[in-house]
C-alpha positions as CSV (number, residue, x, y, z in Angstrom):
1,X,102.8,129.5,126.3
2,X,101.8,127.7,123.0
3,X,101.4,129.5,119.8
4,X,100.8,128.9,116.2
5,X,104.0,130.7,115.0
6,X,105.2,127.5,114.4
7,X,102.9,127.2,111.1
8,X,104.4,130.0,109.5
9,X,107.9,128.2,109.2
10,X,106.7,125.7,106.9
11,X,106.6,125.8,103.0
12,X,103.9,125.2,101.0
13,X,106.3,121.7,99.3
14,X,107.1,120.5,102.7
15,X,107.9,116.7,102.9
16,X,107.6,115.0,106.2
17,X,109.0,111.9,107.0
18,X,108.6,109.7,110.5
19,X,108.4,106.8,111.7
20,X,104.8,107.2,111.5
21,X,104.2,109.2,108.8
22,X,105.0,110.6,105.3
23,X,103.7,113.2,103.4
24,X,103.7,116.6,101.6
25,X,102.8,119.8,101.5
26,X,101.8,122.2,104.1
27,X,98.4,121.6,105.0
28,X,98.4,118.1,105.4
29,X,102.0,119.0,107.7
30,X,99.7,121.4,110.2
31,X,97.1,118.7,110.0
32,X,99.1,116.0,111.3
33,X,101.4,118.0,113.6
34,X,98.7,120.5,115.4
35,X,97.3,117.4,117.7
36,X,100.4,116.1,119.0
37,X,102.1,119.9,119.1
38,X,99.5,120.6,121.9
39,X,100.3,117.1,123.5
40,X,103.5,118.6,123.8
41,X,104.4,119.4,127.6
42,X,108.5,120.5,127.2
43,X,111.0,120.1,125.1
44,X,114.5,120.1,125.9
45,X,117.4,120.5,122.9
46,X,120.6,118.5,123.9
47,X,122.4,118.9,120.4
48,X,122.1,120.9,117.0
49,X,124.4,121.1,113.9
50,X,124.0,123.0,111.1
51,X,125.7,122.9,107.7
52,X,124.1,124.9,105.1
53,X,120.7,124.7,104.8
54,X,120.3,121.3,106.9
55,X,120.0,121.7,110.4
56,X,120.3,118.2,112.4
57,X,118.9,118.6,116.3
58,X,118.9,115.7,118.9
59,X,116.2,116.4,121.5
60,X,113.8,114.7,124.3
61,X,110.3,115.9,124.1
62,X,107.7,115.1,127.2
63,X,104.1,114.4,125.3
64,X,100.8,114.8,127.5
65,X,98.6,111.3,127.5
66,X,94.7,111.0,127.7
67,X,94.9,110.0,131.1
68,X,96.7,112.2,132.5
69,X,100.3,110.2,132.4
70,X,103.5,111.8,130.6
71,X,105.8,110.1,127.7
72,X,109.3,111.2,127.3
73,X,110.5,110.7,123.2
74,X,114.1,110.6,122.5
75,X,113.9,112.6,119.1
76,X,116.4,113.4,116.4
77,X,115.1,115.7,113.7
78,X,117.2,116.6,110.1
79,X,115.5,119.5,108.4
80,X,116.2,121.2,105.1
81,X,115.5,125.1,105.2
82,X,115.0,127.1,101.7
83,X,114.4,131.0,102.4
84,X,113.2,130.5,105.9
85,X,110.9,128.0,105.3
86,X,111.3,123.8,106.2
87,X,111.0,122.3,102.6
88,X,111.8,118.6,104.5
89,X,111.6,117.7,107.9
90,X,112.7,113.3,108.8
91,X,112.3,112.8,112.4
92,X,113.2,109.5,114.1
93,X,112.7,107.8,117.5
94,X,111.6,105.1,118.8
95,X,107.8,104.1,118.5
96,X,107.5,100.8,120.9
97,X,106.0,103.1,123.7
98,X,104.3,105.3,121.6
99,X,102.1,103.0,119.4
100,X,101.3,101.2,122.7
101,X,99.8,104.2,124.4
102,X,97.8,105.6,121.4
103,X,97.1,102.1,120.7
104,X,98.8,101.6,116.8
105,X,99.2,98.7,115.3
């Protein structure tokens, strides 16, 4: 089952960096996340090191399409935790397939 527990993990500063995006703060994180969070069908975690307060994960992600079709993303994420809270999330993969299905220049 989704929920929106994942909202209250993230800082007010947050800084998100993609492939597809960058920006701060937590609003504008929820905002951009919250459409393609409920896209999200599984996830599967295959790796995840932490040192500190970075946490580095290595996972595949199977996204929901418009029409009906699945897209598996081979994901790594590198966060930065302060108190509980991501201050800085970079996530990488590959965005051929991606910007072709949501149609992104």
């Amino acid at each position: 089952m989704k929920t929106e527990e994942w909202k209250n993990l993230i800082s007010e500063e947050v800084e998100l960096i993609g492939p597809l995006v960058r920006l701060k703060g937590r609003l504008s994180f929820i905002e951009v996340n919250t459409p393609f969070f409920e896209s999200v069908l599984s996830s599967e975690l295959h790796e995840l090191v932490e040192s500190g307060n970075k946490i580095i994960t290595r996972i595949s992600t199977e996204v929901g399409l418009p029409d009906g079709e699945s897209l598996t993303l081979e994901v790594s994420e590198w966060y930065e935790v302060k108190d509980g809270k991501i201050t800085s999330l970079r996530t990488y993969f590959d965005t051929t397939e991606f910007r072709k299905v949501f149609k992104i220049d």
